[in-house]
N, CA, C and O atoms as a DFTB+ gen file, in Angstrom:
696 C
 N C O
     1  1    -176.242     114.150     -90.445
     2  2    -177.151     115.097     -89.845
     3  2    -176.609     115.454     -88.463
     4  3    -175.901     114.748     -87.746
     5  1    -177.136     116.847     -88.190
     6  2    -176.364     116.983     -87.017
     7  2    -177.264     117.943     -86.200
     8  3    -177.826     118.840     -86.828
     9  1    -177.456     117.848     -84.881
    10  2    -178.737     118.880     -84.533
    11  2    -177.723     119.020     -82.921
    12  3    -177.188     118.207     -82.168
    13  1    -177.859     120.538     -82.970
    14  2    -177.606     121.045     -81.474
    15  2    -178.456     122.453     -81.222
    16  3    -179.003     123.295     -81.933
    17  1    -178.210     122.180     -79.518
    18  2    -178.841     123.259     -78.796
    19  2    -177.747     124.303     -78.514
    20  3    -176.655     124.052     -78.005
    21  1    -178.212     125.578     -78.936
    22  2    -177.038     126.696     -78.296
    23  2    -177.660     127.394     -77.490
    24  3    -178.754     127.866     -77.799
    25  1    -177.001     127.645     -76.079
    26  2    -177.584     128.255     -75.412
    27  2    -176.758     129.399     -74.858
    28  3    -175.547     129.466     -75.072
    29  1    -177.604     130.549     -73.947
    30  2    -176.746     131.531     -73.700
    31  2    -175.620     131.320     -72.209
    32  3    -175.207     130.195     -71.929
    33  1    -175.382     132.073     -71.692
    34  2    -174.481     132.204     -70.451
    35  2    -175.365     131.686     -69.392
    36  3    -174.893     130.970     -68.509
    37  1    -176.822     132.048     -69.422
    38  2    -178.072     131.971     -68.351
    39  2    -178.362     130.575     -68.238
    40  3    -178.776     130.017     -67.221
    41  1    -178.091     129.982     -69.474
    42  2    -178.248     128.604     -69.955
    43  2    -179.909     128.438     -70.515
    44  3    -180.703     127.500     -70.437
    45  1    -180.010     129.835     -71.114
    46  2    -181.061     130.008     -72.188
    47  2    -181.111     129.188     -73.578
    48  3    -180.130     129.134     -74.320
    49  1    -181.992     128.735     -73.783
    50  2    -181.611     128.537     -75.525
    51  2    -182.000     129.500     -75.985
    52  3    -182.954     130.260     -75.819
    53  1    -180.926     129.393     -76.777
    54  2    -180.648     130.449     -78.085
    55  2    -181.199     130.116     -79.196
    56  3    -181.947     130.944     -79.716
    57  1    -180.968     128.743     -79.898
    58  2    -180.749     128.001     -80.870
    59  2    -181.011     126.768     -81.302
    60  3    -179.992     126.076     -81.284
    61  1    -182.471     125.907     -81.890
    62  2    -181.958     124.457     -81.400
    63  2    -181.682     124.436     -83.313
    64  3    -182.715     124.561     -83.972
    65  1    -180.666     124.320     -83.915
    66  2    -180.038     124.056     -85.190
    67  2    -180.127     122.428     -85.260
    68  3    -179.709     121.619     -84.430
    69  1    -180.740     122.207     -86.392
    70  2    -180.633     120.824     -86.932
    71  2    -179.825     120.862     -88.662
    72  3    -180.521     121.349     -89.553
    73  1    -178.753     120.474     -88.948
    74  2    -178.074     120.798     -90.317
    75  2    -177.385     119.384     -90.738
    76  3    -176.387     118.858     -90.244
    77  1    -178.188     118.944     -91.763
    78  2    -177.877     118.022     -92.860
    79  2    -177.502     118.597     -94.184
    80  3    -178.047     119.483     -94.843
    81  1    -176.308     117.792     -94.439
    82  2    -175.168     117.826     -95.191
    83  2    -174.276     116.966     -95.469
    84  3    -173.375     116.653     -94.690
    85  1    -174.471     116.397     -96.857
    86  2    -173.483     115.828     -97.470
    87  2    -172.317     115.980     -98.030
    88  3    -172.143     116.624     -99.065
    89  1    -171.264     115.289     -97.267
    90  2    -169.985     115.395     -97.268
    91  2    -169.269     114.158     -98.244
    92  3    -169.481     112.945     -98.229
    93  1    -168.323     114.990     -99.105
    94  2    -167.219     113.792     -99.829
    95  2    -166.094     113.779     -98.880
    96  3    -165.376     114.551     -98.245
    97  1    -166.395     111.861     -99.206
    98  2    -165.394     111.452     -97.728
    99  2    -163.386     111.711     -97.492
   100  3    -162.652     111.786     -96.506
   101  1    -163.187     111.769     -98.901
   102  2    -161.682     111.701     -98.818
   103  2    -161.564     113.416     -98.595
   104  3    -160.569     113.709     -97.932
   105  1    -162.140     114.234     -98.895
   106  2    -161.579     116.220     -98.807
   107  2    -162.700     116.565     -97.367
   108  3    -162.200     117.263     -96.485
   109  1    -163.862     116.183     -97.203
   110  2    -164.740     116.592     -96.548
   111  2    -165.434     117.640     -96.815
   112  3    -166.072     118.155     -95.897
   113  1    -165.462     118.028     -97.724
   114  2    -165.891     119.152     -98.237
   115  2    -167.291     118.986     -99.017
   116  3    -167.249     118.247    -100.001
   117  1    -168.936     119.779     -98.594
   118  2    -169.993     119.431     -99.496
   119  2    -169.760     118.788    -100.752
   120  3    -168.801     119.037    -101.481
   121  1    -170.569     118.040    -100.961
   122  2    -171.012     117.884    -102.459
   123  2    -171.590     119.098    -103.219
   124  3    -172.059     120.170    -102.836
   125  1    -171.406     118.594    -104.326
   126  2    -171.228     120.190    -105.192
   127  2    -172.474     119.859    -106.052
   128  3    -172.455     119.890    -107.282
   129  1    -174.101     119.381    -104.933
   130  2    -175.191     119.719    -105.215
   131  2    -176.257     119.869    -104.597
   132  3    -176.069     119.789    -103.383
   133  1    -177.409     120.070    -104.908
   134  2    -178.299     120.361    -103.638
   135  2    -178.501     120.009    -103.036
   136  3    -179.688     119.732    -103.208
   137  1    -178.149     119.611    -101.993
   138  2    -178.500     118.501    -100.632
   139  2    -178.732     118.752     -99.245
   140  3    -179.471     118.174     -98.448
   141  1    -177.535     120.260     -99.033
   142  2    -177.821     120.842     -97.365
   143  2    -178.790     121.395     -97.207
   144  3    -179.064     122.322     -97.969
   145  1    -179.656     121.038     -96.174
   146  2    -180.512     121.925     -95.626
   147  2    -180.047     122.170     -93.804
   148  3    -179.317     121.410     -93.167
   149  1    -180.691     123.393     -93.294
   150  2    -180.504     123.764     -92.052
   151  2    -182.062     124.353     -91.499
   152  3    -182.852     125.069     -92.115
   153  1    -182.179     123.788     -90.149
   154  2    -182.717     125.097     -89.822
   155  2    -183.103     125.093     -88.226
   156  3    -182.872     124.186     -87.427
   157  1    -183.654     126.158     -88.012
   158  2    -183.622     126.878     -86.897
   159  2    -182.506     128.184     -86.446
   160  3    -182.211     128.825     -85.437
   161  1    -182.084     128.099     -88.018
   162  2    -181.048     129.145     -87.910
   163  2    -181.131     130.560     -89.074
   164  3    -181.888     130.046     -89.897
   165  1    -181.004     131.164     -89.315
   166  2    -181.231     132.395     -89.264
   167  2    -181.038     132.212     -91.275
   168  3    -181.627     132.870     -92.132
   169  1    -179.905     130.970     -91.492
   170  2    -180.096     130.958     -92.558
   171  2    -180.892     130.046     -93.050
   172  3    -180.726     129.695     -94.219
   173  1    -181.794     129.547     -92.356
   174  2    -182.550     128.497     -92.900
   175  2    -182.797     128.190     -94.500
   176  3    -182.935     129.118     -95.297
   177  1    -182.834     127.026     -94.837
   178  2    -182.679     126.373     -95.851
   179  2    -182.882     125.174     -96.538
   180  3    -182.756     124.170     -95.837
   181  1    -183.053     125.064     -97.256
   182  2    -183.265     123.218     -97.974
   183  2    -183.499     123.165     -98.983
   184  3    -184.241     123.820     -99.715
   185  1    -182.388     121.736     -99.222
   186  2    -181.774     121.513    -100.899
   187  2    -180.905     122.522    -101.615
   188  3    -181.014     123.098    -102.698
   189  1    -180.167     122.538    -100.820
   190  2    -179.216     124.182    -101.188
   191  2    -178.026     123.198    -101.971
   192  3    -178.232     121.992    -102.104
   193  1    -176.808     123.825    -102.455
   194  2    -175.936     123.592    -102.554
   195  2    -174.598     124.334    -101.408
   196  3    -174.489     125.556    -101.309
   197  1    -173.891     123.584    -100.810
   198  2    -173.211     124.595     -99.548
   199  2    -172.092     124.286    -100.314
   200  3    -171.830     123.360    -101.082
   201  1    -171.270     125.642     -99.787
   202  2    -169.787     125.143     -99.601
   203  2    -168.804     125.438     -98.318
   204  3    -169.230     125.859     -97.242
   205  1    -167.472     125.164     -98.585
   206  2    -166.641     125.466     -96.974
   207  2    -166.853     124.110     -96.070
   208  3    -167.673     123.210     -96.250
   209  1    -166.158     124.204     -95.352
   210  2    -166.026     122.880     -94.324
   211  2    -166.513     123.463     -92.996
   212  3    -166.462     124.656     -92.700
   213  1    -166.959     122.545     -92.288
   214  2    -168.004     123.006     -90.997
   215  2    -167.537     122.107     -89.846
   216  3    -167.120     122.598     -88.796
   217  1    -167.619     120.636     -90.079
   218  2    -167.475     119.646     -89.012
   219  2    -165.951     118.848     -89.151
   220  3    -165.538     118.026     -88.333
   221  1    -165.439     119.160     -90.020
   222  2    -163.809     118.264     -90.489
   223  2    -162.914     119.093     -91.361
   224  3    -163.288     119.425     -92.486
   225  1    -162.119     119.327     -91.036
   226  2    -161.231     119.796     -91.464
   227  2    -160.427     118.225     -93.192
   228  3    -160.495     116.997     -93.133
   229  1    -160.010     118.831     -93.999
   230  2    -159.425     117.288     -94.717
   231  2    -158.316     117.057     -93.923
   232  3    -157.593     117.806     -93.267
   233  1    -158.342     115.197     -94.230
   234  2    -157.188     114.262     -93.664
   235  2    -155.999     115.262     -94.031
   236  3    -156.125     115.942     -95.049
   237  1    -154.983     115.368     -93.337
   238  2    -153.801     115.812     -93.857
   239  2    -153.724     117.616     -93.941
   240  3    -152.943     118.351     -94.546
   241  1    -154.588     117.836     -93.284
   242  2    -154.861     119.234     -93.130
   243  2    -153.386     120.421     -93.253
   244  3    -152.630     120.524     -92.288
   245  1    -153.224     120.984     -94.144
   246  2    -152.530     121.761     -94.398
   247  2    -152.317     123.129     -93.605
   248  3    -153.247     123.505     -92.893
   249  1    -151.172     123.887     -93.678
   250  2    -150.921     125.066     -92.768
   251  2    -151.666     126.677     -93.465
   252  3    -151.042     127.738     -93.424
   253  1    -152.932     126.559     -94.005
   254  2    -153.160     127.527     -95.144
   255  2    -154.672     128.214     -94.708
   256  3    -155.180     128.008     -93.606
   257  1    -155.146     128.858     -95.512
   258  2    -156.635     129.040     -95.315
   259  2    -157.596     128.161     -95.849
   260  3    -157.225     127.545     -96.848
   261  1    -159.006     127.894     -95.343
   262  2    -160.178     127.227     -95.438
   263  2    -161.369     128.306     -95.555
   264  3    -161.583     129.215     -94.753
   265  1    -162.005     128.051     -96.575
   266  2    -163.440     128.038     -96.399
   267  2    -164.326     127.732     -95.803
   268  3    -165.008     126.791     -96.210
   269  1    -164.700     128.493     -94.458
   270  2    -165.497     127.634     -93.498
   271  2    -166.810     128.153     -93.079
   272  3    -166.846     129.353     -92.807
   273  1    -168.164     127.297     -92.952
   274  2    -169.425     127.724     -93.608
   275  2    -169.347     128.131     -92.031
   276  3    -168.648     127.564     -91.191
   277  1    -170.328     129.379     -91.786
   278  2    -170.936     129.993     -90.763
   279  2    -172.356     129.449     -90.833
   280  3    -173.131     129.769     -91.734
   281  1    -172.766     128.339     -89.522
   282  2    -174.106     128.097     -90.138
   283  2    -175.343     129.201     -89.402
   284  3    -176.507     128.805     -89.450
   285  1    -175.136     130.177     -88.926
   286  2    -175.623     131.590     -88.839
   287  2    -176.037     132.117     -90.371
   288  3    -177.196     132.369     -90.699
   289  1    -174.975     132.224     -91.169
   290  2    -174.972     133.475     -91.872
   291  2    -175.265     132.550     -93.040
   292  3    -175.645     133.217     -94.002
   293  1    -175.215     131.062     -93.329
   294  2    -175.463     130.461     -94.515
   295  2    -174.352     130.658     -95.237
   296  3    -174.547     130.385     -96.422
   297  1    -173.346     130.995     -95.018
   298  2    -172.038     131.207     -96.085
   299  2    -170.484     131.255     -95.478
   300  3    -170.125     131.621     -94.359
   301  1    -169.720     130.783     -96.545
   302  2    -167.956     130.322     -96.030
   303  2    -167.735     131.376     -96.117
   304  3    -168.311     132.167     -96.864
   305  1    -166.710     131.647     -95.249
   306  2    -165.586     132.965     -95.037
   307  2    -164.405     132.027     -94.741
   308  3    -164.526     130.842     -94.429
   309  1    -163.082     132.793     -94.896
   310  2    -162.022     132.421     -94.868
   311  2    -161.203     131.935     -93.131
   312  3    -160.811     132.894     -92.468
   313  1    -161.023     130.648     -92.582
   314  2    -160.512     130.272     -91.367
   315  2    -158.987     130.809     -91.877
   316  3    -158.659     131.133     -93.018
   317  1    -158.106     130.792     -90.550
   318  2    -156.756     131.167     -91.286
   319  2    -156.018     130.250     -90.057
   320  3    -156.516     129.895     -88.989
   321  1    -155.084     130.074     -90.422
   322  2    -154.081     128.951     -89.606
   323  2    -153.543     130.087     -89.100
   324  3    -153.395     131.159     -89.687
   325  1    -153.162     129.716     -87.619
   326  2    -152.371     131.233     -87.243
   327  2    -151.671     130.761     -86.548
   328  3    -151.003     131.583     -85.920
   329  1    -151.401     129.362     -86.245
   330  2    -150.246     128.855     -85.020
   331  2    -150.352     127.077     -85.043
   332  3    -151.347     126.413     -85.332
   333  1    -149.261     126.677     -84.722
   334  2    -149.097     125.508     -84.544
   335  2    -148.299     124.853     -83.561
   336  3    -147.106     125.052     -83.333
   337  1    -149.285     123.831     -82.848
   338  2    -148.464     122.888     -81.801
   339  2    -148.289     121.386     -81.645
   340  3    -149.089     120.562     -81.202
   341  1    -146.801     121.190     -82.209
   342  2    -147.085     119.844     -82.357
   343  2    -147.742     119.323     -83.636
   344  3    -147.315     119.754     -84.707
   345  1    -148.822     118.363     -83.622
   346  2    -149.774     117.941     -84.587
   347  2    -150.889     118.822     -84.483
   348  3    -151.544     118.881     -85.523
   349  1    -151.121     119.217     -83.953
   350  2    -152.555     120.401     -83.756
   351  2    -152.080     121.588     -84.878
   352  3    -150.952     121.639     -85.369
   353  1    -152.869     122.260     -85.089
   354  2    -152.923     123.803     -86.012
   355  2    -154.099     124.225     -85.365
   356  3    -154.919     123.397     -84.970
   357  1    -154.310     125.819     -85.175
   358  2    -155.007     126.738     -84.601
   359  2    -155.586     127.237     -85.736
   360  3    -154.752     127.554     -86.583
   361  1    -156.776     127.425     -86.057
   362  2    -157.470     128.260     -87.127
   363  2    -157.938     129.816     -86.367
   364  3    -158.304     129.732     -85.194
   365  1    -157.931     130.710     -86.785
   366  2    -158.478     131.602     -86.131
   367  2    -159.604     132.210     -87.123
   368  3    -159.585     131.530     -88.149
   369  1    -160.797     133.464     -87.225
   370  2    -161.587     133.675     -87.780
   371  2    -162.337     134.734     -86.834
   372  3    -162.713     134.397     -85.712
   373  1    -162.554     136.125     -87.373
   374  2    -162.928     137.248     -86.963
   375  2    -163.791     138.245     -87.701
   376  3    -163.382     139.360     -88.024
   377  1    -165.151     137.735     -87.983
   378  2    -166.202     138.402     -88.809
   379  2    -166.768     139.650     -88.054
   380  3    -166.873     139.556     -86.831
   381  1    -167.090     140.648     -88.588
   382  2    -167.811     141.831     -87.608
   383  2    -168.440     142.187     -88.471
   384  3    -168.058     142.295     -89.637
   385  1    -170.013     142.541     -87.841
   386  2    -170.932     142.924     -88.007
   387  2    -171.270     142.766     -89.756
   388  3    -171.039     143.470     -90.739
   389  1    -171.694     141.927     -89.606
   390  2    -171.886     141.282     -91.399
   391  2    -173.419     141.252     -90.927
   392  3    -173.739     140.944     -89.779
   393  1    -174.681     141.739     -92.315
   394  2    -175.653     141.788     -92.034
   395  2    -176.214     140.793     -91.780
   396  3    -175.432     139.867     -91.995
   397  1    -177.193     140.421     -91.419
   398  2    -178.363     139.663     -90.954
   399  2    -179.640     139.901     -91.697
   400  3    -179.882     138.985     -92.482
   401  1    -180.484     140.812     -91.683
   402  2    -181.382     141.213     -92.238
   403  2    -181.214     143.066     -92.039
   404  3    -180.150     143.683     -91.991
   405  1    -182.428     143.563     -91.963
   406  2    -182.589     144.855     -91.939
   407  2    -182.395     145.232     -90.858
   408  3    -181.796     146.304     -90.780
   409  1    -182.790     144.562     -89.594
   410  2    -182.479     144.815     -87.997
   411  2    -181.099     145.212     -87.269
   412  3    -180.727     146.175     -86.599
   413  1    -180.371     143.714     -87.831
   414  2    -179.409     143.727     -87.103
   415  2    -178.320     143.059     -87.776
   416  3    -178.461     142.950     -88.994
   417  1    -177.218     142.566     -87.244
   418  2    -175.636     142.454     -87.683
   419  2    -175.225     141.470     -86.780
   420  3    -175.559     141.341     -85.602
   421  1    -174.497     140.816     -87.425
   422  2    -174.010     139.489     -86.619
   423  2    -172.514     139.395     -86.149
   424  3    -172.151     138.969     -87.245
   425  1    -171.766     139.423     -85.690
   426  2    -170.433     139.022     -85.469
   427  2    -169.455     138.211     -84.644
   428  3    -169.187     138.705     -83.549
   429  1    -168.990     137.297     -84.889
   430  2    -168.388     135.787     -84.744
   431  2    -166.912     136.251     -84.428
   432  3    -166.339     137.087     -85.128
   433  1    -166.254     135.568     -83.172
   434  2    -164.694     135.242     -83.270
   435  2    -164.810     133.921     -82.678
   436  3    -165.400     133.517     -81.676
   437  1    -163.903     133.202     -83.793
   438  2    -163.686     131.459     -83.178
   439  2    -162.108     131.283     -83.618
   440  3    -161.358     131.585     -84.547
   441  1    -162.089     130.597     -82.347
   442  2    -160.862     129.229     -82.803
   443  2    -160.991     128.137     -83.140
   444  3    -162.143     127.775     -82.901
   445  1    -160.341     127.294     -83.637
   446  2    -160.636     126.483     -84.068
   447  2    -159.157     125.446     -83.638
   448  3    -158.061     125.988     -83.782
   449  1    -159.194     124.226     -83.211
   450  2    -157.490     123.221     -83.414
   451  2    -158.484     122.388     -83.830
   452  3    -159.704     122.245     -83.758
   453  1    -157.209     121.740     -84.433
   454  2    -157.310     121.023     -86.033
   455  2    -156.277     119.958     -85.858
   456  3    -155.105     120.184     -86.161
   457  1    -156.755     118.543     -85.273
   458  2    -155.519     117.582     -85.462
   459  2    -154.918     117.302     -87.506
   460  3    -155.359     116.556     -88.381
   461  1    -153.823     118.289     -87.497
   462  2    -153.390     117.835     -88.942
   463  2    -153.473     116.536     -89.116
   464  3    -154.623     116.464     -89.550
   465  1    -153.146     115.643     -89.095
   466  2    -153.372     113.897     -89.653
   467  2    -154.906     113.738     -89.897
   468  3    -155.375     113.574     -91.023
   469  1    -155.680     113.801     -88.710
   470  2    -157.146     113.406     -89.225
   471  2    -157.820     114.362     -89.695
   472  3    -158.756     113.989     -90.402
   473  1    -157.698     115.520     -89.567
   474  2    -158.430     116.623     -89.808
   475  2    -159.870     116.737     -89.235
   476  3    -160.838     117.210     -89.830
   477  1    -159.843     116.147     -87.789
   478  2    -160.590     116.420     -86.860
   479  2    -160.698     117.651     -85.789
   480  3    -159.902     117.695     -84.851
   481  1    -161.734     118.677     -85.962
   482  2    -161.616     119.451     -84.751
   483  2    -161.771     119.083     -83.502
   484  3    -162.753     118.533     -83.004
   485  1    -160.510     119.481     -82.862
   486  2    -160.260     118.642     -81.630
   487  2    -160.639     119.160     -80.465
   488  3    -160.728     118.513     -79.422
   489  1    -160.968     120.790     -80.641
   490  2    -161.010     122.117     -80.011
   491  2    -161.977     122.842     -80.742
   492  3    -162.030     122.523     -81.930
   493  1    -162.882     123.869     -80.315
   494  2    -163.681     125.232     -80.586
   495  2    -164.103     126.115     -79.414
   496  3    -164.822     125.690     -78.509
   497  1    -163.715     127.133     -79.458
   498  2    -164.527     128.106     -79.363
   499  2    -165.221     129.372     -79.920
   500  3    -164.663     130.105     -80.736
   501  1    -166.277     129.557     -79.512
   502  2    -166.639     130.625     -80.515
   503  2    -167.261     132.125     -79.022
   504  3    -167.497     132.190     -77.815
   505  1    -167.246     132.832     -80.005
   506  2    -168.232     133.930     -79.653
   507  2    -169.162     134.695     -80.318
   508  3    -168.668     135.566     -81.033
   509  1    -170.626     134.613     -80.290
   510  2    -171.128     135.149     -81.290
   511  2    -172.278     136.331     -80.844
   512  3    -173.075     136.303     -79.906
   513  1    -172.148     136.937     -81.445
   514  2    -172.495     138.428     -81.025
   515  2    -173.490     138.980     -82.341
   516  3    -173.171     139.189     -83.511
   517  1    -174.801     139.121     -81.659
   518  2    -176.479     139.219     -82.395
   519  2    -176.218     140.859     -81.961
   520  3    -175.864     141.351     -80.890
   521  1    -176.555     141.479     -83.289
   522  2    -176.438     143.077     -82.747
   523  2    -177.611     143.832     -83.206
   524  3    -177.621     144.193     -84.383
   525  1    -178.470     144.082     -82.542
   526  2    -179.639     144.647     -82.805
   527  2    -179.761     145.883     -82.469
   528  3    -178.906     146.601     -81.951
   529  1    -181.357     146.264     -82.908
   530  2    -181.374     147.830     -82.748
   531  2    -181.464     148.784     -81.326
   532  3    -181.372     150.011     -81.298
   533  1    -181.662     147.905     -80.193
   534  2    -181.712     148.308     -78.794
   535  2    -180.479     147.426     -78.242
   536  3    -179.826     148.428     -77.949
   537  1    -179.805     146.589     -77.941
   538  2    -179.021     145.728     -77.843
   539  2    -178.312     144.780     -78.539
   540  3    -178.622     144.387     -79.664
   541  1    -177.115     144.300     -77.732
   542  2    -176.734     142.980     -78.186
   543  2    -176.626     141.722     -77.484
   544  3    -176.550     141.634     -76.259
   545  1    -176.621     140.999     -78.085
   546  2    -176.400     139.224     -77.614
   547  2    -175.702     138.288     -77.800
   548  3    -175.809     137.302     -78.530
   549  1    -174.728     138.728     -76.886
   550  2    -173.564     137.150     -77.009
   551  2    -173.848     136.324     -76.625
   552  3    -174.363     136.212     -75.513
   553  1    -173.535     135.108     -77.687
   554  2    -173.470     133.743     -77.209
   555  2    -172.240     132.775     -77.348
   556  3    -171.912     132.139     -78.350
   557  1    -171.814     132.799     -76.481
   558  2    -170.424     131.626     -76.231
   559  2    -170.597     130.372     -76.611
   560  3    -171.609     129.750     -76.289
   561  1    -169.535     129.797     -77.416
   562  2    -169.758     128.071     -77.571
   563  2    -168.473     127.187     -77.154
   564  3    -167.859     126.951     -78.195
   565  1    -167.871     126.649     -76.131
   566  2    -167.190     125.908     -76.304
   567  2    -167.416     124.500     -76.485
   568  3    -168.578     124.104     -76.576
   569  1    -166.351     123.603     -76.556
   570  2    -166.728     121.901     -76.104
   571  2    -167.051     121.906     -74.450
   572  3    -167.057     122.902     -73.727
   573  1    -167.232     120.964     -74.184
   574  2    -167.294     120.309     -72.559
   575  2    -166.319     119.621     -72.411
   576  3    -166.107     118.920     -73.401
   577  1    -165.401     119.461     -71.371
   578  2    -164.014     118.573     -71.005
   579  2    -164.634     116.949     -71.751
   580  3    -163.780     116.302     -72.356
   581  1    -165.936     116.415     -71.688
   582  2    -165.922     115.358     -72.303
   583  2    -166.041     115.059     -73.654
   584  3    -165.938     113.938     -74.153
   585  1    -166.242     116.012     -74.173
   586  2    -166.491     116.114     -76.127
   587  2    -164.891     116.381     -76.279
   588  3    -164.215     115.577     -76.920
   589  1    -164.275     117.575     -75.650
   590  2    -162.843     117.703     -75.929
   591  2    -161.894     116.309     -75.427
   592  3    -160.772     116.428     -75.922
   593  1    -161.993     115.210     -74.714
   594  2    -161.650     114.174     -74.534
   595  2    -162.031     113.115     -75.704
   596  3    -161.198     112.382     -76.237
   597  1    -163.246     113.140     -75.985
   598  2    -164.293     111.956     -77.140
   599  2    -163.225     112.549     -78.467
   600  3    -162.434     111.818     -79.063
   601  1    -163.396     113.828     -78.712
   602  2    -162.783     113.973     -80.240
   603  2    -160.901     113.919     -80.291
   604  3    -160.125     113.576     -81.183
   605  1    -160.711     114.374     -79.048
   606  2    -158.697     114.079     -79.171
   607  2    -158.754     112.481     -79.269
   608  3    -158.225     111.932     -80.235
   609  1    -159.418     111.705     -78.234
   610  2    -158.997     110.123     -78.547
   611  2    -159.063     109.452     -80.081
   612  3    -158.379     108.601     -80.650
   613  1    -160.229     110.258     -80.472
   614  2    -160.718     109.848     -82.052
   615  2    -159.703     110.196     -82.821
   616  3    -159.363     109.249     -83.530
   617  1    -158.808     111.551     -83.052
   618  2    -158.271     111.865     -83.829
   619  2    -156.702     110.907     -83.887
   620  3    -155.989     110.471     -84.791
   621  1    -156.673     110.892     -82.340
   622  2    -155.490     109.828     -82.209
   623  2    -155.839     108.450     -82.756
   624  3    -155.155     107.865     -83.596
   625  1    -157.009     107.959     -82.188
   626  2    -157.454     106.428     -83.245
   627  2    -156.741     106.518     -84.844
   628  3    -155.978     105.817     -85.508
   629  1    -157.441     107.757     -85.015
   630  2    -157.017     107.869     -86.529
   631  2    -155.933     107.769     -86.921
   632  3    -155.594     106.826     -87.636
   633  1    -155.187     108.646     -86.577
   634  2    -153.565     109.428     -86.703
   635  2    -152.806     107.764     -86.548
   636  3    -151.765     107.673     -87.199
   637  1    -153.216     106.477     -85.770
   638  2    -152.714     105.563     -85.474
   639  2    -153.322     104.639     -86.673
   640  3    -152.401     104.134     -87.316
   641  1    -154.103     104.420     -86.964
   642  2    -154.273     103.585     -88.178
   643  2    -153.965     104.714     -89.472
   644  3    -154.267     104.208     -90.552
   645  1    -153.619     105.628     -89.550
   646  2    -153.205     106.136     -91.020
   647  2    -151.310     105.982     -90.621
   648  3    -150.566     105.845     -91.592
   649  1    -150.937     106.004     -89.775
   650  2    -149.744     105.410     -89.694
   651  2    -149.331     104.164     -89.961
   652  3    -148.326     103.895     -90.619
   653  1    -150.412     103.029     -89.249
   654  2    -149.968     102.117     -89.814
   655  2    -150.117     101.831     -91.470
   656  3    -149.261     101.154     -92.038
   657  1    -150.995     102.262     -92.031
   658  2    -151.555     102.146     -93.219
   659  2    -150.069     102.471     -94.521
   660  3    -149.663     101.975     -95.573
   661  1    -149.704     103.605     -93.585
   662  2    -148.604     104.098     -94.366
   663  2    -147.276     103.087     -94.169
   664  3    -146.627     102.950     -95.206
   665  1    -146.789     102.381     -93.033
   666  2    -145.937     101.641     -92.790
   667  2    -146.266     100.401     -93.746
   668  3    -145.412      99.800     -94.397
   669  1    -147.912     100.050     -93.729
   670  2    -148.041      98.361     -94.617
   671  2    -147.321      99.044     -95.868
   672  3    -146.208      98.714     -96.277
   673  1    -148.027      99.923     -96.345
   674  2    -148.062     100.167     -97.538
   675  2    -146.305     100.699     -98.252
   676  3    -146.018     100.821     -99.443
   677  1    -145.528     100.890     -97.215
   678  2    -144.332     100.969     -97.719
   679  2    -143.637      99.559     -97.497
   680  3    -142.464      99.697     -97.843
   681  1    -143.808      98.591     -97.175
   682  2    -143.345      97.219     -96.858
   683  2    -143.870      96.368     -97.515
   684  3    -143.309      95.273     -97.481
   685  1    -145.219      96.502     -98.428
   686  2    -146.150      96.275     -99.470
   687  2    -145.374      96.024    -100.622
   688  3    -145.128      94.977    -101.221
   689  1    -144.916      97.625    -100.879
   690  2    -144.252      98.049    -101.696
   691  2    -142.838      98.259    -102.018
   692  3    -142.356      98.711    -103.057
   693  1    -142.298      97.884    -101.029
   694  2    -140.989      97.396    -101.476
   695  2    -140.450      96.218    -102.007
   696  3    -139.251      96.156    -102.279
């Protein structure tokens, strides 16, 4: 379960999203039955079946596209790898004006880094842009220098015991 506040530039809330979701642990990817619910968000929901990846990228994260759920819009669109540094990969993702309801139109640009080994996002930002019939409303999301510190150490924890794992296991096996 996972619950956050989004707020605007003013340091308005925007958003307080609470989204539970069950994840299979080796791909990270929903279970393929009804279990997510969300809400406070526009797609509100419960006992859905989701798909796309939201909070983890899979171990071993590949240089390719992902399915990645917008929890705005209730549905995956395609992340795309667009650069790489090192162990990191950059996802990029550029939705415009995809409906909402009858009012208004929504549109999202995020990045995304992606430690390949753990398939932890290590990095985000987003921009998301509420487009209504008199105005619009951006709302910015990054990490804070201390979440972007909490999740690089983690991914390195990781990246260090799946190394060793791989060293027993070839010395195991020889």
């Amino acid at each position: 379960m996972c619950d956050q506040t989004v707020t605007d530039v003013q340091g308005k809330t925007a958003a307080e999203i609470s989204d539970d979701v069950v994840l299979i642990g080796h791909s990270r990817y929903p279970v393929i039955e009804p279990t997510a619910t969300i809400s406070g968000s526009p797609a509100d929901s419960s006992n859905v079946v989701r798909e796309g990846l939201h909070y983890f990228f899979p171990a071993n994260t590949l240089r390719n596209s992902y399915p990645y759920y917008d929890i705005v819009l209730g549905e995956d669109y395609p992340v795309d790898c667009v650069s790489r540094d090192d162990n990191t990969y950059t996802f990029y993702q550029h939705l415009r004006y995809v409906p909402l309801d009858d009012s208004g139109t929504y549109s999202v640009e995020r990045t995304l880094k992606v430690d390949r080994f753990s398939g932890i996002i290590v990095a985000k930002d987003e921009a998301m842009t509420f487009h209504g019939p008199d105005s619009d409303d951006t709302v910015e999301f990054t990490y804070t220098a201390d979440t972007l510190k909490l999740l690089q150490d983690n991914a390195h924890d990781i990246d260090q015991r799946l190394s060793w794992a791989k060293g027993l296991d070839f010395f195991l096996s020889s």
